[in-house]
N, C-alpha and C positions, 0 to 999 in steps of 0.2 A: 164319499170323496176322500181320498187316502194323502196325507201329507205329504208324506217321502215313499222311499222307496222299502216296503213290506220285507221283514227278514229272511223269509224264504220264497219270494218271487224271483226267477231264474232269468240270469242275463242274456244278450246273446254272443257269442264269441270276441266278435268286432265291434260291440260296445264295451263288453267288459274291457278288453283290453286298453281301451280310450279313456275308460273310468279309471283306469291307474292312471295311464302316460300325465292326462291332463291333470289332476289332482298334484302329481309328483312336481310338475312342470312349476304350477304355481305358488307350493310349498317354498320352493327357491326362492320365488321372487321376494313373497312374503317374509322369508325367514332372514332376506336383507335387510327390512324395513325395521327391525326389534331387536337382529345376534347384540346378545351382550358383550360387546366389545370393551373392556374397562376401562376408564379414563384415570390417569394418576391422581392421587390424595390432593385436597386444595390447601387443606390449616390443617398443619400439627395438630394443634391447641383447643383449638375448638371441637372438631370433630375427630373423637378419636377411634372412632370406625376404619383410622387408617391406624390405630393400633391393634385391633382385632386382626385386619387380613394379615401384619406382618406377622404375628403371633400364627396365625395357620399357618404362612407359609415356613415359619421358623419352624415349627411342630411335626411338618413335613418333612423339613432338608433336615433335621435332629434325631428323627423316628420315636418324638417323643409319642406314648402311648395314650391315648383317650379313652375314661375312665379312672386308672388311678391317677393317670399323673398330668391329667387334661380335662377341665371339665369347662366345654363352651356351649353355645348355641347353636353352633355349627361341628360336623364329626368330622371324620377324616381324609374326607374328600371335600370336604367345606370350601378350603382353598384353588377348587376347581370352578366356583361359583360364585364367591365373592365379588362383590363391584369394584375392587378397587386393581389399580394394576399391579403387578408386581414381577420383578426380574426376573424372580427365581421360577421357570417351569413355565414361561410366556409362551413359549411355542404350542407346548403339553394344553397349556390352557386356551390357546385362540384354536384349536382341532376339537376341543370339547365343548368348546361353545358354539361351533357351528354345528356340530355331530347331533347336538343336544337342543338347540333353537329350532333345527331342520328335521327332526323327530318329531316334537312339539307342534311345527308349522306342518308337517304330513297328516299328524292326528285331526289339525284344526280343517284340513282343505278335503280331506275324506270323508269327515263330517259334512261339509260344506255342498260337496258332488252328490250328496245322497238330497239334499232339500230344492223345491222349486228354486228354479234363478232369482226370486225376489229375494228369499229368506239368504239363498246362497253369498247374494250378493252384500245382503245387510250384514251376517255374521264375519263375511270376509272384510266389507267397511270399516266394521265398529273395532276388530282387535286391529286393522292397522290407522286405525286414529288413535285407539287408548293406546298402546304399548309402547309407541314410539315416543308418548309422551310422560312416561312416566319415568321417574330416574329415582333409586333402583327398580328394575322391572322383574326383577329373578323371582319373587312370589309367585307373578301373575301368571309369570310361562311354566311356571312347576305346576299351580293349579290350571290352568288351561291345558297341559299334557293330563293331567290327569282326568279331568272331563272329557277330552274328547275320547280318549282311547278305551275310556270305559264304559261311554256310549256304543263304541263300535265293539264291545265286546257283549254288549246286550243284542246289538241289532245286526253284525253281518253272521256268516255264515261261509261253510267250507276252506278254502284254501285265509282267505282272507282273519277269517275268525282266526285261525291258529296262530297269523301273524299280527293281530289286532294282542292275545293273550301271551305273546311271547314279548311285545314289547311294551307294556302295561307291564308287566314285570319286570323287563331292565328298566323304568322307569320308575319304580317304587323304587327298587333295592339303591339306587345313584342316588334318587331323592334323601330316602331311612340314612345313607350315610356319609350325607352331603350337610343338612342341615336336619338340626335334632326335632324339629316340630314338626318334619316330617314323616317321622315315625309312625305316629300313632294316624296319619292319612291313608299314608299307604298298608300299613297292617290293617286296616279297617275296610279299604278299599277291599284289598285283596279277598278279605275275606268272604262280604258282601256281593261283590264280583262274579267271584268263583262260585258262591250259594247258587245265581245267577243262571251262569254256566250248565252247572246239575241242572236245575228247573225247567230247562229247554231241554234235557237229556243229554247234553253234555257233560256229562260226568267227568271221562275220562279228564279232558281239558280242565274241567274245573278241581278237581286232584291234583293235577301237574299245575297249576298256576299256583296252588299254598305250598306244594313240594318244591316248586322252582323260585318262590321269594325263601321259603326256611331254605335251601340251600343257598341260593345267590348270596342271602345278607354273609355268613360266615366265607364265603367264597370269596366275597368282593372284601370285607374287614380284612382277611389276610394278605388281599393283595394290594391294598392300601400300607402294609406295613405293619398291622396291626396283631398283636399277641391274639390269639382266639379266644384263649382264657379270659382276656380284657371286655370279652363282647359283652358280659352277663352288666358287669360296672357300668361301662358305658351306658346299656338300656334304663339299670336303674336311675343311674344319675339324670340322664334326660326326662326322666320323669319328673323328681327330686326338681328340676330346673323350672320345666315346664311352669311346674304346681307354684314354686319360688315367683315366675315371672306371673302369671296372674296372682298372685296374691301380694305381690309389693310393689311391679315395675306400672301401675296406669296411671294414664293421663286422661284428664276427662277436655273433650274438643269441645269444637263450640257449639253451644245448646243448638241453635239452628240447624247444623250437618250432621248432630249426632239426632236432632229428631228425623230428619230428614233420612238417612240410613235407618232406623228405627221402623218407619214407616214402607220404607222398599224390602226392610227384611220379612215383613208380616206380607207384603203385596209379594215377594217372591218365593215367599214359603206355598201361598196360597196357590201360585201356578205349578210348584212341582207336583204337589199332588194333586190338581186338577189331569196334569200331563203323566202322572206314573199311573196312578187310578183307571183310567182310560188308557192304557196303553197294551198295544197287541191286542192277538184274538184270542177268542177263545174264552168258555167258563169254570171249564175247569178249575182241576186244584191245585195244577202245574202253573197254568198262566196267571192262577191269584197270587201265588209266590212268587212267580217272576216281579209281581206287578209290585210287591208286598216289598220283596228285596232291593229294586229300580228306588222304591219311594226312600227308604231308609240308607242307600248309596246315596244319591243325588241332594236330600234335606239334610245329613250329615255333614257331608262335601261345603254344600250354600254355609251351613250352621259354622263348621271349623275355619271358616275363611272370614265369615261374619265375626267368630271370635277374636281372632287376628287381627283384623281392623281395628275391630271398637274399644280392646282392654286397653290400648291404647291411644287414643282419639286424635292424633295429631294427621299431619298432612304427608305423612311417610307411610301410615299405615291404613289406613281409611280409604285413600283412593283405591287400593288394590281389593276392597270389597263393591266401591261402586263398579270399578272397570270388569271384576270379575260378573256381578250381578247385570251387568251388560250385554255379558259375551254366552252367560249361560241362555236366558230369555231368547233368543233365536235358536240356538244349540239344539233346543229339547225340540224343536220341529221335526227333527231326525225323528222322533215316537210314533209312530203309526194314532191315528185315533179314528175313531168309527161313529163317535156322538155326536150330531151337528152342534146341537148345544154346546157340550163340551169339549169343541173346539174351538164353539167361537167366544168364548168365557175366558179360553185358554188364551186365545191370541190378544184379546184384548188386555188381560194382566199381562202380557209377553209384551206388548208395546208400552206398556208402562214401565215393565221391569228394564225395559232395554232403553228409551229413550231419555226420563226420569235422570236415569243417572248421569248420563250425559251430561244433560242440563248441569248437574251440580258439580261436575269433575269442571266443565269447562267455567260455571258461575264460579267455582272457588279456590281453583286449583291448578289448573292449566294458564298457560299465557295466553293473552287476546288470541282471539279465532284467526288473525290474520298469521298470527306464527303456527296456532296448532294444527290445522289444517295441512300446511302444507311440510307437515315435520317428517311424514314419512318419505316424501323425496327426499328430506336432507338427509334425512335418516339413510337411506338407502344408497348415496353417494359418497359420505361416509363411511359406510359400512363396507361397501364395496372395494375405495378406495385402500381401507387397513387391511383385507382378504387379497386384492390385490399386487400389495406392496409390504408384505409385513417388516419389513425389515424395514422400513420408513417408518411404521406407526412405533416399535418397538423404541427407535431412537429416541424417536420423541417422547415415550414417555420416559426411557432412560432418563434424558437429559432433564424431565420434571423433578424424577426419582432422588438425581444428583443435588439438584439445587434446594430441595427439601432435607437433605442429607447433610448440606453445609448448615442452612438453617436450624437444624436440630444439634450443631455441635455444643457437647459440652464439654470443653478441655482441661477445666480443672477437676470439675469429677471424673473425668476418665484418669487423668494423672492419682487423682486417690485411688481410685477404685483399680487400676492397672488392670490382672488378670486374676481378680478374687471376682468369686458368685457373689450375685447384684439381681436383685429380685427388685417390682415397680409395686409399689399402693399408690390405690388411685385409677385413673383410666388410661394415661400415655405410655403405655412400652413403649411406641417404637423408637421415643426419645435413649432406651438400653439399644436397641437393633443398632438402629443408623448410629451411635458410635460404638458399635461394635464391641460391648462388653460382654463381657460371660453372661450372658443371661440365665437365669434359672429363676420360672417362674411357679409357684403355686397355683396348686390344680383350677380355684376358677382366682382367672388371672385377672381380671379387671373388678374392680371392688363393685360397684354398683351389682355385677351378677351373685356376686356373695348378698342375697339377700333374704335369707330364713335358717333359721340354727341349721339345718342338717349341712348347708354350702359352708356356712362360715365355722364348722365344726371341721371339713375337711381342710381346711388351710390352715388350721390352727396344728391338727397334728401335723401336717407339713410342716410348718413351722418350728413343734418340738422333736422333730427329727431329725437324723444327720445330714439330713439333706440342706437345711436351713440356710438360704444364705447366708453370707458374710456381709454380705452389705445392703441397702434397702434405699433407693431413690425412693422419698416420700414426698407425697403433693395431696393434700385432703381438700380435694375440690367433687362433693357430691352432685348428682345429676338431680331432675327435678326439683330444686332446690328444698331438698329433704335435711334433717335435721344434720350435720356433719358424721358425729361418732355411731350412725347406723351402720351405715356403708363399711362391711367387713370388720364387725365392730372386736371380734374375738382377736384378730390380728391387731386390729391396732391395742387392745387390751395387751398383746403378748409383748407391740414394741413399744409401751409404755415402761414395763418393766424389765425386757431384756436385751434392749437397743441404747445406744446413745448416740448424741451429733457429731459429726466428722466433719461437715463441712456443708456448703450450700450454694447452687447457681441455678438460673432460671426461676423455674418453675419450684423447684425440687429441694428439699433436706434432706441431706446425704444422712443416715444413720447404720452407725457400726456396731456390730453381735458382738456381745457381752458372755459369760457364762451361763447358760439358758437356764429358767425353773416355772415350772409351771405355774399360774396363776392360781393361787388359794382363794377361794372366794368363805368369808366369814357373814353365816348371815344374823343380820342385824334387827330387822325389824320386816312384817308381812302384813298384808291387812287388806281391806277392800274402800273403795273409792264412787263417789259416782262420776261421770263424763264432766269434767268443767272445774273438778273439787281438785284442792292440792294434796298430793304427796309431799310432805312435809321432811327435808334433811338437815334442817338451821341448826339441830342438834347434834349432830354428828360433825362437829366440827371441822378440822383439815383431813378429816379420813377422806383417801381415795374409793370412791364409791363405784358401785354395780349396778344396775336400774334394771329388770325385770316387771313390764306389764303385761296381765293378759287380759285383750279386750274380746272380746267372744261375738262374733256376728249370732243375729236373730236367724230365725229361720227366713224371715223375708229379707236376712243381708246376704246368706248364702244363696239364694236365687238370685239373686241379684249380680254376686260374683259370677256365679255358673253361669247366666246368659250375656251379661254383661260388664261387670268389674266393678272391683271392692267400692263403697263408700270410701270418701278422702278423708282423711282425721290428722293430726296438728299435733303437736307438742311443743307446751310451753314452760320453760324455765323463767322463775321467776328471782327474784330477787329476795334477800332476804329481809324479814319486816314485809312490811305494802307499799316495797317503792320501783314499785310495776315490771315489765317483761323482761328479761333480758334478749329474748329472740324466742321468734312463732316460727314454726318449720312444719315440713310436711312428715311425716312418720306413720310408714305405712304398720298393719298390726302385728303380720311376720316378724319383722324387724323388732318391734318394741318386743315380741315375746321372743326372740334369742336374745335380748338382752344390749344394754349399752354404757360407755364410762358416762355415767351420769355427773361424777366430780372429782377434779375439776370441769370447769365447760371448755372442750378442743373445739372452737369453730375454724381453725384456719394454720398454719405451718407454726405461725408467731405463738400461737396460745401453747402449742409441744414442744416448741424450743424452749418458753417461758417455764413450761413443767422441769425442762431436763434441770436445766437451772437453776432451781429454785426460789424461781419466782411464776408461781402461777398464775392461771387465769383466773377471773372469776370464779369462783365457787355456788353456786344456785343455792338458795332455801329452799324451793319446794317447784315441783315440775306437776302440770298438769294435761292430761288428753283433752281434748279441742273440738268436738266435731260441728261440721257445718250447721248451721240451720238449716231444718226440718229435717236433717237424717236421721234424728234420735233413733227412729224405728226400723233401722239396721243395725243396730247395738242392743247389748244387753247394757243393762241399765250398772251392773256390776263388774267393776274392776278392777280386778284383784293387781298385787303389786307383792315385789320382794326386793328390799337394799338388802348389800351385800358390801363388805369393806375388804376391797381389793388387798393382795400383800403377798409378794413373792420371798423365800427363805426369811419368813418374819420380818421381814422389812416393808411396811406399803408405799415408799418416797425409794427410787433410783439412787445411787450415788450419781453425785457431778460430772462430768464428763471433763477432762484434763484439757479438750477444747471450749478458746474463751467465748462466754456468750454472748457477751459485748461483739467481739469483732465476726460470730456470728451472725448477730442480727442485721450486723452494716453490709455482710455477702448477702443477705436475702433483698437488702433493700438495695442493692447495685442493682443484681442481677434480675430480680423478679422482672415479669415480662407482664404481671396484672395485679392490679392495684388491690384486688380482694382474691385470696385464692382457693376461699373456701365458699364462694356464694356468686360463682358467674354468671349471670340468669340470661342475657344478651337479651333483654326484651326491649323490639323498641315497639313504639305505642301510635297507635292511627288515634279516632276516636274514642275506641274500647283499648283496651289494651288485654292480652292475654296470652298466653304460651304454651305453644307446642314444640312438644319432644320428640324426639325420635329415636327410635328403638330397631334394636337390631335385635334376639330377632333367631337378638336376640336372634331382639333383640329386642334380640335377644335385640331394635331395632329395635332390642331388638331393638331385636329381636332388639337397628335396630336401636339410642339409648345414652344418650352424651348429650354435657351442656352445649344444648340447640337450643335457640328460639324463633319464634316467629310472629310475625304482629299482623295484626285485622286490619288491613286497611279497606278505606272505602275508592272502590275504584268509580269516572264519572258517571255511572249511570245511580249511584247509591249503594249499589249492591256490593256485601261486603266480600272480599278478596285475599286469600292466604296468601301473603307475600312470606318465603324461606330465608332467613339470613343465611343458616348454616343447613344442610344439607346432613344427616346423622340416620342409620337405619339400620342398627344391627336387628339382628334377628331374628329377632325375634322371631 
């Protein structure tokens, strides 16, 4: 008994032709139900994933280059797929997103026409429950284009085949440089694909599908605006980021959803290779490598998407591995199998891997069954509605866009700052955008993504180059409530020394460029430690200090990272003598080994003003690494350390700033809009309490990646429920 339709059993005219119309037909309707329509920024402040898109979209209308002089989560058409809305190219981008959903919804409903009406119907069900209900949904529709249309380049044939591999192709190259993590899918795709291709004896096609992604990527970079030269930067850096965001940006979710994914990823690994293993005819040596390349596409695929999810565990990222692990589980019925056994082995992991999830998207994730159910008709009346009448939807988000615009004024830093370059630390650009200043940012523009020496070594030389701006809106409010002076710790080492205060509103300490010199680092003292022992500086008196640890994962930390994300570890300053913490932070190991101003202690705007002034913060005795109980054996037991006494043109103390600190610190306290600005956690608390991040995506989200929180609550049946305060998801 054959499951679908065999890859070269021949149609007949007047069904083939019906096998397109209706598949295309339904793709519409479908592709109503999910087009990412963007809805305008809700909080400045909060979620500054509305400081990412304005930054694409700026990066665009500037022609600034990605690579040297851009380094995000998203490339150069990023700003074609971001969730948020934006004025600039609204047109450009409500054409791309239907162009792009409607591709995506043709791959899913071809897949769909090839499986009996039951599976048909299930696979069409399940992405119009998940999709419509997830927000952002742009993961799921990149990896769902890319599943189905790689299926259909394993299993059709003739006319069809060549247009299944021509757009599997425009599909990678938009994704490679749309968003940077997806890079390394679709080059991997491609490749495996194409092996594919060959193994069934299509050569030809499988040569032109790696000929026409290496062409397209430089094709489409140049017509995004992009230097060609820039293309080599850009790849490297995206890796550089990649490697940056799993090693510094996780969040660990809650033990139940993350066993619970855990467990559907072992049950959904088990059914790809039940389903490629058995797949097609034939014993040959062709069909073993067909079957051989099917398995390591499709476990790669589940695997890169299960990464995604779980490095960082929160409710932004997570669901897009159940909802994906939903939609593959029916998918793979498109495979021919011949084994009674093993198909009926297969279907039964297939209704586990498909239903399972469900359960947990709608027990943890989703609003009561009564709203999610029927979201895809809202979905789909809205959607219709903004395709309809764009010039209506456009207003309206205008007029959102406006009134977030007056909200974000700052009049007397714009009066300072007039028409000099003004660069942001910290995560809010778009509070520079919407008043309109010269912005000029550093390549990775939001501090959090500066997190492993090579990112934060690239904005340092920005920084000592002529490009530097003149002025520096500063706000040191870190993400994951991680220790402060991680986050871009080189920059802020440069504008310790080569910055002073000008003035202060909001959010923000205005700081203005000095005569620039690069940081001398004199080193002091080196030595080794164990996990929990102190790093001793009670002796180095009022020297400004450097803090260098390197903590070494085990061999079972780095498996650990690779399938699923780093062990958590802590850093703690202590006081000096034994008169206890002065603050316990998160500090992931990247970070501590590029280094950080370990002294004085900067938790917050007030403790940098107090430095410029000369009157500092606390000073620590001695900091120590923190790790949880029972992770010892993700670490090595040895931890090496280097202080280093900061000091620019032999000076280690700034001269004063001729502006007074006194009537400094009284602008910070008019204005500040948050009572802590270096420790926003927004957790509120059910019975447990605990927090999830969101990453953009990175996010860099990620991908993606902004103070988000979110609390456990117990909804009435017992069972516990992600409720989101803030909504945040670069990325990642």
């Amino acid at each position: 008994m054959e499951t679908a339709l065999q890859p070269n059993q021949p149609r007949a005219v007047g069904v083939s032709r019906l096998s397109v119309a209706l598949p295309l037909l339904a793709a519409v309707l479908v592709m109503l139900t999910f087009v990412t329509i963007p809805p305008a920024p809700v909080d400045l402040n909060v979620d500054a994933d509305t400081s990412l898109s304005g930054v694409l979209n700026y990066a665009q209308q500037h022609g600034l280059q990605f690579g040297p002089e851009l380094v995000s989560t998203y490339g150069p058409l990023g700003y074609l797929i971001f969730f948020y809305f934006s004025p600039h190219a609204a047109g450009m981008r409500m054409m791309v997103d239907v162009t792009f959903c409607l591709t995506v919804a043709a791959g899913l409903c071809l897949v769909a026409w090839r499986l009996r009406p039951v599976w048909r119907c299930l696979l069409l069900g399940v992405f119009m429950f998940v999709a419509p209900n997830l927000h952002p949904r742009t993961d799921l529709v990149i990896d769902t284009g890319f599943l189905c249309w790689g299926l259909l380049c394993f299993v059709e044939t003739d006319r069809r085949l060549a247009l299944s591999v021509l757009t599997f192709i425009v599909l990678a190259v938009f994704g490679a440089l749309a968003k940077t993590s997806v890079i390394f899918m679709a080059g991997l795709s491609i490749v495996l694909v194409a092996g594919g291709l060959a193994a069934r004896g299509e050569w030809r096609l499988g040569l032109g599908m790696v000929a026409g992604f290496g062409v397209g990527i430089p094709l489409a970079w140049m017509a995004a605006g992009q230097n060609l030269w820039h293309l080599g930067s850009y790849l490297i850096n995206a890796l550089v980021l990649v490697q940056g965001y799993n090693q510094a940006l996780g969040w660990e979710g809650l033990p139940q959803v993350m066993l619970w994914a855990f467990l559907l990823m072992l049950a959904g690994m088990a059914m790809v290779i039940i389903r490629a293993l058995t797949a097609f005819e034939g014993r040959d040596g062709r069909a073993a490598c067909r079957r051989g390349l099917l398995l390591v596409w499709v476990s790669s695929l589940l695997f890169l998407v299960w990464k995604h999810g779980v490095v960082r565990g929160d409710s932004y990222h997570v669901v897009h591995f159940f909802g994906f692990l939903s939609l593959l589980a029916p998918a793979l019925e498109i495979l021919p199998c011949e084994s009674r056994a093993a198909r009926l082995c297969a279907r039964a992991l297939t209704a586990a891997c498909c239903v399972l999830p469900l359960i947990a998207l709608q027990g943890w994730f989703f609003p009561a069954t009564p709203k999610s159910l029927p979201q895809a008709f809202r979905a789909f009346r809205y959607n219709a509605g903004c395709l309809l009448r764009p010039g209506d939807y456009q207003r309206r988000m205008n007029d959102i866009i406006e009134a977030k615009r007056r909200e974000a004024r700052l009049p007397q830093l714009h009066r300072m700052i007039g028409s000099a370059s003004v660069d942001v630390f910290g995560q809010h650009q778009v509070y520079a955008l919407f008043n309109n200043l010269n912005y000029r940012p550093r390549p990775v523009f939001q501090s959090y993504v500066a997190c492993n020496a090579a990112l934060m070594r690239l904005n340092e030389a920005f920084y000592l180059s002529g490009a530097a701006p003149e002025y520096v809106m500063f706000s040191l409010g870190p993400i994951d409530r991680k220790f402060p002076p991680l986050e871009d710790a080189m920059v802020l080492r440069h504008l310790m020394l080569n910055y002073e205060p000008a003035g202060a509103e909001g959010e923000f300490l205005l700081l203005r460029s000095k005569p620039s010199q690069e940081a001398r680092l004199k080193l002091l003292r080196e030595g080794v430690v164990r996990p929990g022992e102190r790093i001793e500086l009670s002796d180095f008196g009022g020297k400004d200090l450097w803090l260098e640890i390197d903590l070494e994962p085990t061999l079972l930390g780095r498996l650990r990272q690779f399938l699923y994300q780093p062990s958590a570890v802590r850093l703690a300053a202590w006081r000096e003598g034994a008169k206890g913490v002065l603050t316990k932070r998160r500090a992931p190991a990247a970070m501590l080994a590029a280094g950080f101003v370990a002294s004085p202690l900067l938790l917050n705007n007030g403790d940098l003003l107090g430095y410029y002034n000369g009157k500092p913060p606390p000073r620590p005795g001695a900091y120590s690494v923190e790790l949880l109980p029972g992770e010892g054996q993700f670490w090595r037991s040895a931890v090496r350390f280097r202080v280093f006494q900061i000091r620019s043109g032999g000076a280690s103390v700034p001269a004063n700033s001729n502006f007074s600190g006194e009537r400094l610190e009284t602008s910070i306290r008019r204005h500040s809009q948050f009572p802590c600005l270096s420790s926003r956690s927004f957790v509120s608390s059910g019975r447990a309490d605990f927090s999830i991040h969101a990453l953009a995506a990175g996010s860099s989200r990620v991908s993606q990646t902004f103070a988000t929180c979110s609390a456990c609550l117990l909804n009435s049946s017992g069972s516990p429920k992600v409720s989101s305060i803030s909504a945040s998801a670069a990325g990642h």
